[in-house]
mmCIF file of the N, C-alpha and C atoms, coordinates in Angstrom:
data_MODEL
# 
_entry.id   MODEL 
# 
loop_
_atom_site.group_PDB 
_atom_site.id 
_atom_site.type_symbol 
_atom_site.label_atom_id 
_atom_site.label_alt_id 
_atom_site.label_comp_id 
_atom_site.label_asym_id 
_atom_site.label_entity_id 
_atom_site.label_seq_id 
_atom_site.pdbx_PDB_ins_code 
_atom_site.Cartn_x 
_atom_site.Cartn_y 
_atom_site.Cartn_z 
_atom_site.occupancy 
_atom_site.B_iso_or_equiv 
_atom_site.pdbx_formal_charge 
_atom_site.auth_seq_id 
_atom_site.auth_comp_id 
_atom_site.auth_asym_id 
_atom_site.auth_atom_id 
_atom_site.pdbx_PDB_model_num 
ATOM 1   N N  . UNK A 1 1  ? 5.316   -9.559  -6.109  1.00 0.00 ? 1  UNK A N  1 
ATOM 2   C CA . UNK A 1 1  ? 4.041   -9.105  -5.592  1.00 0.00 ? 1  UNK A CA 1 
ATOM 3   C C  . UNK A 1 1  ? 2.933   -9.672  -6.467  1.00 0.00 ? 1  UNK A C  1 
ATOM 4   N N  . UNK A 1 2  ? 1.714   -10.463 -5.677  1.00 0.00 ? 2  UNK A N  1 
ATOM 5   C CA . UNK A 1 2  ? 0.781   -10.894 -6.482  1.00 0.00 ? 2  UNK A CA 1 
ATOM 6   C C  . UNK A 1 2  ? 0.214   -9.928  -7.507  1.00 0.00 ? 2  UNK A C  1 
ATOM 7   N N  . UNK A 1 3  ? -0.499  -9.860  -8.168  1.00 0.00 ? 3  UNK A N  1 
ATOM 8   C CA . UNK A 1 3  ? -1.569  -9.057  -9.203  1.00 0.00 ? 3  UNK A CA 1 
ATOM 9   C C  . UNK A 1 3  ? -2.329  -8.896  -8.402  1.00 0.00 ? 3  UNK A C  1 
ATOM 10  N N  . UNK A 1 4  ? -3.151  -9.312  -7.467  1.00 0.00 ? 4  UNK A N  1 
ATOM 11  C CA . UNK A 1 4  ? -4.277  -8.975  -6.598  1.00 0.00 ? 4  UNK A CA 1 
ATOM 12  C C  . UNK A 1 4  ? -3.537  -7.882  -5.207  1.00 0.00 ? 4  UNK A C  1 
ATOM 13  N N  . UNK A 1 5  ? -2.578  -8.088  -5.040  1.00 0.00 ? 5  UNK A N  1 
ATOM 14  C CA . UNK A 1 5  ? -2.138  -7.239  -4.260  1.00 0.00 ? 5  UNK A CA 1 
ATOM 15  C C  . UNK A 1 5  ? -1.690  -5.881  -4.806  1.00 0.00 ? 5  UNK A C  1 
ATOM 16  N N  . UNK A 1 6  ? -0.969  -5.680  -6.116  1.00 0.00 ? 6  UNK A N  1 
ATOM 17  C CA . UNK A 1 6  ? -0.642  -4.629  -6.979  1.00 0.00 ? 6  UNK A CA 1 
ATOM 18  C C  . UNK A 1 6  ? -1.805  -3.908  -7.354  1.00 0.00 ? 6  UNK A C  1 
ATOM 19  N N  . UNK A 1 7  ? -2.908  -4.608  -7.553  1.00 0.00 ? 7  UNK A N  1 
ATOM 20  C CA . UNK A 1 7  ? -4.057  -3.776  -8.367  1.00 0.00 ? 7  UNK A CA 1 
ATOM 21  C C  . UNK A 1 7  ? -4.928  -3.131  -6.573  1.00 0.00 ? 7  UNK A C  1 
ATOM 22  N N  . UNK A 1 8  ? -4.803  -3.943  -5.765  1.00 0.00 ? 8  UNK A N  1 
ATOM 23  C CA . UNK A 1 8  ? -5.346  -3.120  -4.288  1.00 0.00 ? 8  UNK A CA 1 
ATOM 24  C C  . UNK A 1 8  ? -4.721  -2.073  -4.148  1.00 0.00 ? 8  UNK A C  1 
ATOM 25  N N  . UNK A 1 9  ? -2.935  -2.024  -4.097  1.00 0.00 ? 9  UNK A N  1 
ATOM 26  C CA . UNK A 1 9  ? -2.586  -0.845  -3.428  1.00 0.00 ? 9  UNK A CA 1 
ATOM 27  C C  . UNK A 1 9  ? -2.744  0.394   -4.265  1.00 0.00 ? 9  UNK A C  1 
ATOM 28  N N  . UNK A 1 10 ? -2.767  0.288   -6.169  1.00 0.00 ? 10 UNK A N  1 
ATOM 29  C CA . UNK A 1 10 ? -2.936  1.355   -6.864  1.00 0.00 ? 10 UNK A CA 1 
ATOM 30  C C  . UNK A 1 10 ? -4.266  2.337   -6.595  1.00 0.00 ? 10 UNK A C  1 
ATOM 31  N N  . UNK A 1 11 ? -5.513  1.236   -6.193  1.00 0.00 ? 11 UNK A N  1 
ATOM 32  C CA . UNK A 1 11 ? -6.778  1.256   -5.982  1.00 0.00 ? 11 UNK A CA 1 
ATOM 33  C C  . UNK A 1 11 ? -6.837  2.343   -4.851  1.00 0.00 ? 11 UNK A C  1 
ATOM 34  N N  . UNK A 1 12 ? -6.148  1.817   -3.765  1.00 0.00 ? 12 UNK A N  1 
ATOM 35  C CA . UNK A 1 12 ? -6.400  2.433   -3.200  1.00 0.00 ? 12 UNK A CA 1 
ATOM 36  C C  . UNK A 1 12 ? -5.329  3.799   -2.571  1.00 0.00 ? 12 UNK A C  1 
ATOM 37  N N  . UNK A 1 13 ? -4.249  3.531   -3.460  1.00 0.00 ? 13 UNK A N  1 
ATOM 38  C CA . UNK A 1 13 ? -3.727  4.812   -3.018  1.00 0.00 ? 13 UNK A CA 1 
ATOM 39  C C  . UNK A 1 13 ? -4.455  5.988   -4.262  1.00 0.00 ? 13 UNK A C  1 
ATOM 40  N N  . UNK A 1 14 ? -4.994  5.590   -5.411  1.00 0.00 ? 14 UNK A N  1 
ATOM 41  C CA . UNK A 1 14 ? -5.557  6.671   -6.109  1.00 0.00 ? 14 UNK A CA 1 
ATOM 42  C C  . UNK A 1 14 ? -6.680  6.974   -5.334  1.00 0.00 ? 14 UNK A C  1 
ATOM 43  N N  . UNK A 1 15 ? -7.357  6.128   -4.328  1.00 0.00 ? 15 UNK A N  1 
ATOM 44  C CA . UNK A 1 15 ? -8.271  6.990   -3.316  1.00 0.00 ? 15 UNK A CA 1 
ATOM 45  C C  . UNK A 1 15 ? -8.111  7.656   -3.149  1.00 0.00 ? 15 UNK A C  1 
ATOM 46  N N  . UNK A 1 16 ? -6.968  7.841   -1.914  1.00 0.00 ? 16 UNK A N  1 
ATOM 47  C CA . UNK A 1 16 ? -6.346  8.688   -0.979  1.00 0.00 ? 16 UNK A CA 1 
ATOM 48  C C  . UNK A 1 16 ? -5.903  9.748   -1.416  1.00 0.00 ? 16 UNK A C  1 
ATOM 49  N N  . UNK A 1 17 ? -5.233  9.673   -2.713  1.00 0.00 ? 17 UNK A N  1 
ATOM 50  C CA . UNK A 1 17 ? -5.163  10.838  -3.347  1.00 0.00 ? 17 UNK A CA 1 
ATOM 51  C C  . UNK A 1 17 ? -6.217  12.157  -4.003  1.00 0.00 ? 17 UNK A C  1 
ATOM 52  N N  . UNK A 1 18 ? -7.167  11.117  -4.772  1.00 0.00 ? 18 UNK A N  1 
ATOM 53  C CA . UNK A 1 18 ? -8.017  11.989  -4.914  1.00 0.00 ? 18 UNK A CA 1 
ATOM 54  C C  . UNK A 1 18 ? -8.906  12.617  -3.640  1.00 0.00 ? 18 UNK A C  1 
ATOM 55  N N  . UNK A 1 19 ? -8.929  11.701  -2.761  1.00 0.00 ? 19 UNK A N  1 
ATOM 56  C CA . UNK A 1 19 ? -9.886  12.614  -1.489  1.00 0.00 ? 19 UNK A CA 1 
ATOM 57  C C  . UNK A 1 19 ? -8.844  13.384  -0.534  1.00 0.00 ? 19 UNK A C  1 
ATOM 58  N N  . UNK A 1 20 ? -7.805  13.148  -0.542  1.00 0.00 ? 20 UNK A N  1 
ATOM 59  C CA . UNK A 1 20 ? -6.942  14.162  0.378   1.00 0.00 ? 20 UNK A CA 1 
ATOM 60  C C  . UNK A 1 20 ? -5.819  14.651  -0.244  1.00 0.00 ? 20 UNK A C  1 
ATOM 61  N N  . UNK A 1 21 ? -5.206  14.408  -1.501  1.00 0.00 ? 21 UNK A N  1 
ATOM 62  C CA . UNK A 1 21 ? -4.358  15.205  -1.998  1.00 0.00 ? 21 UNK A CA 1 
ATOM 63  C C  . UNK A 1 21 ? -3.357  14.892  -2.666  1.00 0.00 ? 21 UNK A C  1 
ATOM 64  N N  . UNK A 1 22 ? -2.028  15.472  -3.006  1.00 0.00 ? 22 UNK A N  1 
ATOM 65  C CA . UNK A 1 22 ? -0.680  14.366  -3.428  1.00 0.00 ? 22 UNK A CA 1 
ATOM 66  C C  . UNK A 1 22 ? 0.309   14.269  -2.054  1.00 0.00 ? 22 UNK A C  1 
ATOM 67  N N  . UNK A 1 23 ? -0.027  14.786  -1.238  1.00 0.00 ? 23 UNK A N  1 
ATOM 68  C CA . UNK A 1 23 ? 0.889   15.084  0.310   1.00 0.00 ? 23 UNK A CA 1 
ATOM 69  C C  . UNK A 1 23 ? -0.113  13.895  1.073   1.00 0.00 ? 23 UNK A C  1 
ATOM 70  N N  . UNK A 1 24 ? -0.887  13.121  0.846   1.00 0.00 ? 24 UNK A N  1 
ATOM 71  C CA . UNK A 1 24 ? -1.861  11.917  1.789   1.00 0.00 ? 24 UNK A CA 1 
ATOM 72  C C  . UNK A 1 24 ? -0.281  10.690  2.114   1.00 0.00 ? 24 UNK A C  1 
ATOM 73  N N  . UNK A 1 25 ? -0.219  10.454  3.345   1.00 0.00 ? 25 UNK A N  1 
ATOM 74  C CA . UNK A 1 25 ? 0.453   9.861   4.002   1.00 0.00 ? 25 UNK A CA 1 
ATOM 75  C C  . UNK A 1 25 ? -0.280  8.521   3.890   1.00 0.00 ? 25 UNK A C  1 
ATOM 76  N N  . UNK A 1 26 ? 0.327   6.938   3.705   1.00 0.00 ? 26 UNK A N  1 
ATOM 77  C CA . UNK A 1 26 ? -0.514  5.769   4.582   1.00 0.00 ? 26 UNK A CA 1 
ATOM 78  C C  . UNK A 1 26 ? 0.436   4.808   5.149   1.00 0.00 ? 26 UNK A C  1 
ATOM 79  N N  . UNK A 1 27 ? 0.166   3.879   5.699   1.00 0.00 ? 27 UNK A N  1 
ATOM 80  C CA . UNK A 1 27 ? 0.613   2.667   6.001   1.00 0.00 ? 27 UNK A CA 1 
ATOM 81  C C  . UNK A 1 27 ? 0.437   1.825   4.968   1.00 0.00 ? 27 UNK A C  1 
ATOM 82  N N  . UNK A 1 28 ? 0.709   0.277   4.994   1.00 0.00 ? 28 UNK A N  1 
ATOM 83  C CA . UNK A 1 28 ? 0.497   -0.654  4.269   1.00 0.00 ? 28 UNK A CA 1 
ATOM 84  C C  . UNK A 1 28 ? -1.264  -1.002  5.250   1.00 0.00 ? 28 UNK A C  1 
ATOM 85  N N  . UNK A 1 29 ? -1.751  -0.752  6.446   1.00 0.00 ? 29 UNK A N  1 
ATOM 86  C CA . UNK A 1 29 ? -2.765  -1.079  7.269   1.00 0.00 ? 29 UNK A CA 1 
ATOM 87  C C  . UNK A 1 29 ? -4.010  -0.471  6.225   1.00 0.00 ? 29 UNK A C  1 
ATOM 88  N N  . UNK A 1 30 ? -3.457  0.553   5.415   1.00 0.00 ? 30 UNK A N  1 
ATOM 89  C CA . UNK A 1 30 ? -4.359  1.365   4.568   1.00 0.00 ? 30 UNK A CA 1 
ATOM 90  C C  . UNK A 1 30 ? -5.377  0.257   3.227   1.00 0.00 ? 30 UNK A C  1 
ATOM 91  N N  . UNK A 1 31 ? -4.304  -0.702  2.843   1.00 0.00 ? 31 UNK A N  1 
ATOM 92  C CA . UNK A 1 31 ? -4.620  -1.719  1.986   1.00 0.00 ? 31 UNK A CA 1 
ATOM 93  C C  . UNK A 1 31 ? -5.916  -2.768  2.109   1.00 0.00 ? 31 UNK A C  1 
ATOM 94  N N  . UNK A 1 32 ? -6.166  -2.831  3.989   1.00 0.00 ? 32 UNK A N  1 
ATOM 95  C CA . UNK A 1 32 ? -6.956  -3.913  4.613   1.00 0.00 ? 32 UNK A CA 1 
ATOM 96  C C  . UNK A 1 32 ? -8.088  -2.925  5.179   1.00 0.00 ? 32 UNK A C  1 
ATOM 97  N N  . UNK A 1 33 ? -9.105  -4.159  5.137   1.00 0.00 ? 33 UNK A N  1 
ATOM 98  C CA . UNK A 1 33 ? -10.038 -3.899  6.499   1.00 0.00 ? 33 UNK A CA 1 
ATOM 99  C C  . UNK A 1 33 ? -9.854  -3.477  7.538   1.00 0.00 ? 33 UNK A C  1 
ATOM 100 N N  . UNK A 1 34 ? -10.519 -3.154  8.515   1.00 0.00 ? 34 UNK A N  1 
ATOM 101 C CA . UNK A 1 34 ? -9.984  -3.278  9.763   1.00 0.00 ? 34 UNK A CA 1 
ATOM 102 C C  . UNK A 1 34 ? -10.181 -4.555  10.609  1.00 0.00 ? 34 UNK A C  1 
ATOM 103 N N  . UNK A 1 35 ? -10.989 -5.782  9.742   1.00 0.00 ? 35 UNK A N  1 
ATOM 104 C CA . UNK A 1 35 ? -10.747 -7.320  9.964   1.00 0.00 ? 35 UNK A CA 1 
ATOM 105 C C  . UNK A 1 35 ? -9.886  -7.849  9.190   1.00 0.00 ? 35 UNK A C  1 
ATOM 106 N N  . UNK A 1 36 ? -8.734  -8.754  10.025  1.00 0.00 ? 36 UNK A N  1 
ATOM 107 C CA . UNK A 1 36 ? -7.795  -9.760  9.622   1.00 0.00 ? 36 UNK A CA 1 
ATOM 108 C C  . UNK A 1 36 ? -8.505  -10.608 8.755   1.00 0.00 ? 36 UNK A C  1 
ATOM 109 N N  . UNK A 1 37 ? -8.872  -10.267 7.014   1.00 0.00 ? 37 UNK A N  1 
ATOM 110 C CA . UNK A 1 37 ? -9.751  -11.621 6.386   1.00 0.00 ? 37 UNK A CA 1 
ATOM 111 C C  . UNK A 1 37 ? -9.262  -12.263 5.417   1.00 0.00 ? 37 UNK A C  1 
ATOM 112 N N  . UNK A 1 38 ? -7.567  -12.021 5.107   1.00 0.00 ? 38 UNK A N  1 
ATOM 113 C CA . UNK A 1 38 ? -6.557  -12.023 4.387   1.00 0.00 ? 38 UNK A CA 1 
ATOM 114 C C  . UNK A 1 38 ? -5.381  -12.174 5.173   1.00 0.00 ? 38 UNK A C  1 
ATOM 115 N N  . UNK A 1 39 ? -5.026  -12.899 5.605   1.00 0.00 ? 39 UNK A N  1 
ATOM 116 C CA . UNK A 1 39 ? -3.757  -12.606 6.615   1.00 0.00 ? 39 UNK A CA 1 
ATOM 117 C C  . UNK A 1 39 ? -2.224  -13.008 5.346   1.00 0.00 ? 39 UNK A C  1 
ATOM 118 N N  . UNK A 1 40 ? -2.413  -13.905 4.630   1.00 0.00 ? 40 UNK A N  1 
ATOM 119 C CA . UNK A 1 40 ? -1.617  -14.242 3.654   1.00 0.00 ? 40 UNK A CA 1 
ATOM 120 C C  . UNK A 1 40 ? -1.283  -12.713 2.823   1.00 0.00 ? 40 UNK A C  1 
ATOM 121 N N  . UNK A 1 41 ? -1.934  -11.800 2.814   1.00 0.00 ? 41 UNK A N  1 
ATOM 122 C CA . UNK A 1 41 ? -2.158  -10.924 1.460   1.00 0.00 ? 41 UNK A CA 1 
ATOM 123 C C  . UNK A 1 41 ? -1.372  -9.862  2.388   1.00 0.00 ? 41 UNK A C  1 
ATOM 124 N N  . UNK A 1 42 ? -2.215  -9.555  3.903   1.00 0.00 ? 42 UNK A N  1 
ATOM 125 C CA . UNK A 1 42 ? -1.600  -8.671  4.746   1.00 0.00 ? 42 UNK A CA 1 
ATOM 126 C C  . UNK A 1 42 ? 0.043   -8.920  4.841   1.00 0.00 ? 42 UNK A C  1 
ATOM 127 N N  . UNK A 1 43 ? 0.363   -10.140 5.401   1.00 0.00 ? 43 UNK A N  1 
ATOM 128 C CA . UNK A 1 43 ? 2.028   -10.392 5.560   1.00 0.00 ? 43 UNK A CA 1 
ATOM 129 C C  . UNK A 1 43 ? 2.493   -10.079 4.083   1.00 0.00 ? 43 UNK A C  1 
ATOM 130 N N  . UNK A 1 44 ? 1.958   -10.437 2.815   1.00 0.00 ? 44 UNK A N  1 
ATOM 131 C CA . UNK A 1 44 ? 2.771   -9.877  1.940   1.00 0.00 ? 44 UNK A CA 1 
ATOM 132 C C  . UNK A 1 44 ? 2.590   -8.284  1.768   1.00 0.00 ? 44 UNK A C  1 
ATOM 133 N N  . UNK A 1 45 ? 2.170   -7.848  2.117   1.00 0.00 ? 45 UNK A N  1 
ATOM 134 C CA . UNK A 1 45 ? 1.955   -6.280  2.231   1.00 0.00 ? 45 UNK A CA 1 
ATOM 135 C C  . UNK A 1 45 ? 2.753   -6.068  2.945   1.00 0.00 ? 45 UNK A C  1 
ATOM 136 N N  . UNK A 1 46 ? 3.138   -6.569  4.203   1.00 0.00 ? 46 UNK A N  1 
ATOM 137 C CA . UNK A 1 46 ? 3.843   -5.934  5.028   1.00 0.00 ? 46 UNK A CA 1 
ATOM 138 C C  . UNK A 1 46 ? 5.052   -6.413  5.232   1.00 0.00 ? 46 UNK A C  1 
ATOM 139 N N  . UNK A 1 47 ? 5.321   -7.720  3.985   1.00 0.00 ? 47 UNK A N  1 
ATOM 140 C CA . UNK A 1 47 ? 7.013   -7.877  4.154   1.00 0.00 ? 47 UNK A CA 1 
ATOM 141 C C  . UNK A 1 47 ? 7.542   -7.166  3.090   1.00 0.00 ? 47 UNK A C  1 
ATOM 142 N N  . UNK A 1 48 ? 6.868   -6.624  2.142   1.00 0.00 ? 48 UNK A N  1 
ATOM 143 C CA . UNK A 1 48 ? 7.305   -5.643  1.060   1.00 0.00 ? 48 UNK A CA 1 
ATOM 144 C C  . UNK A 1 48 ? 7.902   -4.705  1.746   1.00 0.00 ? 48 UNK A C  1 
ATOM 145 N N  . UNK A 1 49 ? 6.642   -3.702  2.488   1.00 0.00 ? 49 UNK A N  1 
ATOM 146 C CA . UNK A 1 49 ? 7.105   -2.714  2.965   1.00 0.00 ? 49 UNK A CA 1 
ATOM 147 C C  . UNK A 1 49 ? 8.299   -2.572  4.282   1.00 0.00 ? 49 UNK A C  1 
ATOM 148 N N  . UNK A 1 50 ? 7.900   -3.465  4.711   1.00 0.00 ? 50 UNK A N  1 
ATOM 149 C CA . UNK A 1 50 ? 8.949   -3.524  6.157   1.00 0.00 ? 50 UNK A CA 1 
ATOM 150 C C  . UNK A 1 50 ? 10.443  -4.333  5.779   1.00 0.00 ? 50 UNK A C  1 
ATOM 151 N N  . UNK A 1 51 ? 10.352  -5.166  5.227   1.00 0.00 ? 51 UNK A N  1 
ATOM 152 C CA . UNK A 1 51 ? 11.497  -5.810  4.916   1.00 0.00 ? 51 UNK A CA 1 
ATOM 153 C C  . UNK A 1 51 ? 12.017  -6.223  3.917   1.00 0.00 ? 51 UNK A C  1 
ATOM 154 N N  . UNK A 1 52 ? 11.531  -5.611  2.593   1.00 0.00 ? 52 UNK A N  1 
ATOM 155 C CA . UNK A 1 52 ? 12.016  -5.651  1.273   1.00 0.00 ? 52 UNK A CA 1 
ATOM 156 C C  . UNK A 1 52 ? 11.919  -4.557  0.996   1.00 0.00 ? 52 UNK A C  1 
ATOM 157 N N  . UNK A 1 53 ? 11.670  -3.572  1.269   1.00 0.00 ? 53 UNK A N  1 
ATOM 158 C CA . UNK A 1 53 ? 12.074  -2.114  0.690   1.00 0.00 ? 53 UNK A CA 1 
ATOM 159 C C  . UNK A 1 53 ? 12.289  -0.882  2.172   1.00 0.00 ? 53 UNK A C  1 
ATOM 160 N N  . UNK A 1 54 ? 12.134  -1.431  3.105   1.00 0.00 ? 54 UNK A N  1 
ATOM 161 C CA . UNK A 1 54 ? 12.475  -0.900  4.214   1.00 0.00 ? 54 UNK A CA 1 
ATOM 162 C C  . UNK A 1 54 ? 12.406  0.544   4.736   1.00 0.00 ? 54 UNK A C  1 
ATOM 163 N N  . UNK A 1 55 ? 10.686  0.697   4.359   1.00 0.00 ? 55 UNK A N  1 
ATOM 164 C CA . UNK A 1 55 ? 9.606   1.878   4.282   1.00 0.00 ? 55 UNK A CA 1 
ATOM 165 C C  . UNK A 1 55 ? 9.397   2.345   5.501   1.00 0.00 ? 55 UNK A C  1 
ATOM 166 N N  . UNK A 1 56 ? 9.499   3.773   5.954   1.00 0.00 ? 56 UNK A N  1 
ATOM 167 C CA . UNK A 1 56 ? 8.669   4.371   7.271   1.00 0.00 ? 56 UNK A CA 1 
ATOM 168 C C  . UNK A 1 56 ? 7.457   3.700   7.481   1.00 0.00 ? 56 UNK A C  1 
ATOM 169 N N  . UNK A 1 57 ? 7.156   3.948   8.512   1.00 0.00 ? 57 UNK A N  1 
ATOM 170 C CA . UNK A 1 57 ? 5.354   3.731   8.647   1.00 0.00 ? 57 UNK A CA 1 
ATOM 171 C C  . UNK A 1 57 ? 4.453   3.875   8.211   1.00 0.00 ? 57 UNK A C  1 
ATOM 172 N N  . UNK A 1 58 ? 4.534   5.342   7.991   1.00 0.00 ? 58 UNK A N  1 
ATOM 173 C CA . UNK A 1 58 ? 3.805   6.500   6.615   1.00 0.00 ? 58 UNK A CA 1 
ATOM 174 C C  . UNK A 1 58 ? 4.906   6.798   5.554   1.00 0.00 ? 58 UNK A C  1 
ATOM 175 N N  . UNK A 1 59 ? 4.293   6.373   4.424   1.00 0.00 ? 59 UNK A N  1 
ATOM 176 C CA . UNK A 1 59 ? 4.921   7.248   3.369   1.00 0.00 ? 59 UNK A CA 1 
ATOM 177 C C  . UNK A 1 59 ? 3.968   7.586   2.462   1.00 0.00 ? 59 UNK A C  1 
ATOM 178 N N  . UNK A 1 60 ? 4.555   8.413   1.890   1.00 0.00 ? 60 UNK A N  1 
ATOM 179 C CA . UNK A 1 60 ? 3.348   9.226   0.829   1.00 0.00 ? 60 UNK A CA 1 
ATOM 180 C C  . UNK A 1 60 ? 2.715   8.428   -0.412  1.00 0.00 ? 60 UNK A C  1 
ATOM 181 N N  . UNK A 1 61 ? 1.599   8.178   -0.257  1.00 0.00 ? 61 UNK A N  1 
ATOM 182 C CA . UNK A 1 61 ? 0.801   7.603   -1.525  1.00 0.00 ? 61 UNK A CA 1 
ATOM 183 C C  . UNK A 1 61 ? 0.796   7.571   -2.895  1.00 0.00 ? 61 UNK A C  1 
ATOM 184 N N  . UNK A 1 62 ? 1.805   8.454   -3.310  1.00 0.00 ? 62 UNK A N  1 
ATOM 185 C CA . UNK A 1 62 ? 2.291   8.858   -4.555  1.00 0.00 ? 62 UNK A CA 1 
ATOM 186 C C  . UNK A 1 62 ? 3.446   8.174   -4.759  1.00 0.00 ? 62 UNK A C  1 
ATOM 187 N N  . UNK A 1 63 ? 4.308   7.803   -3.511  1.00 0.00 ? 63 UNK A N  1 
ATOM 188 C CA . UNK A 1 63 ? 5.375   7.592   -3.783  1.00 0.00 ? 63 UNK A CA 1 
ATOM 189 C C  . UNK A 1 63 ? 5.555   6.138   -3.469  1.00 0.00 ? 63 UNK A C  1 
ATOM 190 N N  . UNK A 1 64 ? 4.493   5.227   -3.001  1.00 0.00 ? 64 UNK A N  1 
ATOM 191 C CA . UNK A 1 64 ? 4.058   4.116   -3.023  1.00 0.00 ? 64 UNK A CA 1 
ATOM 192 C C  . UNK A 1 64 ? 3.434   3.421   -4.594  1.00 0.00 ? 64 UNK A C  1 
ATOM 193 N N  . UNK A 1 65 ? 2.256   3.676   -4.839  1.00 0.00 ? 65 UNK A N  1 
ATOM 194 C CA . UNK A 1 65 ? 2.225   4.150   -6.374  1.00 0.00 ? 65 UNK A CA 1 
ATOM 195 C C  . UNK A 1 65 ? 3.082   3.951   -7.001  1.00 0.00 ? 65 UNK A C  1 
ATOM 196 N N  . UNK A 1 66 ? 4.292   4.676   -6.951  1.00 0.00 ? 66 UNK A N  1 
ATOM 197 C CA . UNK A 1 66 ? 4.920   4.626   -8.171  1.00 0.00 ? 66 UNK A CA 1 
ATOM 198 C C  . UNK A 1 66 ? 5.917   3.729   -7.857  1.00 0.00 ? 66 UNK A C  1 
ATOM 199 N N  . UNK A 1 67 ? 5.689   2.883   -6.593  1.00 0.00 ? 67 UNK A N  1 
ATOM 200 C CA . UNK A 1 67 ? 7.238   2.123   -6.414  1.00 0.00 ? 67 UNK A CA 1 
ATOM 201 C C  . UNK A 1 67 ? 6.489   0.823   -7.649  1.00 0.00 ? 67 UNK A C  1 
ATOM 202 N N  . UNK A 1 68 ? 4.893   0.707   -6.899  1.00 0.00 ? 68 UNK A N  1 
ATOM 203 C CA . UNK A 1 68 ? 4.206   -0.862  -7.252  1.00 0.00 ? 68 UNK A CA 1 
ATOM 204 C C  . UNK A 1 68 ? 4.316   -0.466  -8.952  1.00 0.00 ? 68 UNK A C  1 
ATOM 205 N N  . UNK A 1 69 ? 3.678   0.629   -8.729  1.00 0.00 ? 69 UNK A N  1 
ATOM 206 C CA . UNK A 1 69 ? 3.543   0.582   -10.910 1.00 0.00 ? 69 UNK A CA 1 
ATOM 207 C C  . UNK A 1 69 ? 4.766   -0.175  -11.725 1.00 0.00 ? 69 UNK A C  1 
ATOM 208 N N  . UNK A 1 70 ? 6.203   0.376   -11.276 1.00 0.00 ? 70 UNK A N  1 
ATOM 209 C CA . UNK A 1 70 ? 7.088   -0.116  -11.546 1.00 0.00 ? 70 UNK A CA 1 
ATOM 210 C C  . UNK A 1 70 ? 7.620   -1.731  -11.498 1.00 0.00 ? 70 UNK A C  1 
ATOM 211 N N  . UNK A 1 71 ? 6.937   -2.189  -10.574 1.00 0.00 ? 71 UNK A N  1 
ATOM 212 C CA . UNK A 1 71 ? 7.000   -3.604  -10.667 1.00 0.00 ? 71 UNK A CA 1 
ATOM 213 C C  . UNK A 1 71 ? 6.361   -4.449  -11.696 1.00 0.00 ? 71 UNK A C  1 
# 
């Protein structure tokens, strides 16, 4: 996983946490815009989750977090 992609998802799952809780659900869709302005960054977001660690849709933000920290 790039460094620019690791330091987005921490970013922004400590959002989600602090504004909705330790139970905040996301997607990897949570990471992006809602414009395609990264499509390289998106597919690696979403071959992590979908096909290298083989993640629900939603999973909990905490428990995302702590997969990337570990890397």
């Amino acid at each position: 996983m790039t460094p620019i992609l690791k330091h987005r998802i921490v970013e922004v799952c400590n959002q989600k946490i602090a504004a909705k809780g330790t139970t905040v659900g996301l997607s990897f869709y949570a990471f992006f815009e809602n414009k395609n302005t990264n499509p390289e960054l998106l597919m690696e977001a979403a071959t992590w989750w979908i096909e290298t660690n083989r993640l629900d849709h939603f999973e909990k933000a905490t428990k995302i977090k702590a997969m990337v920290e570990q890397l």
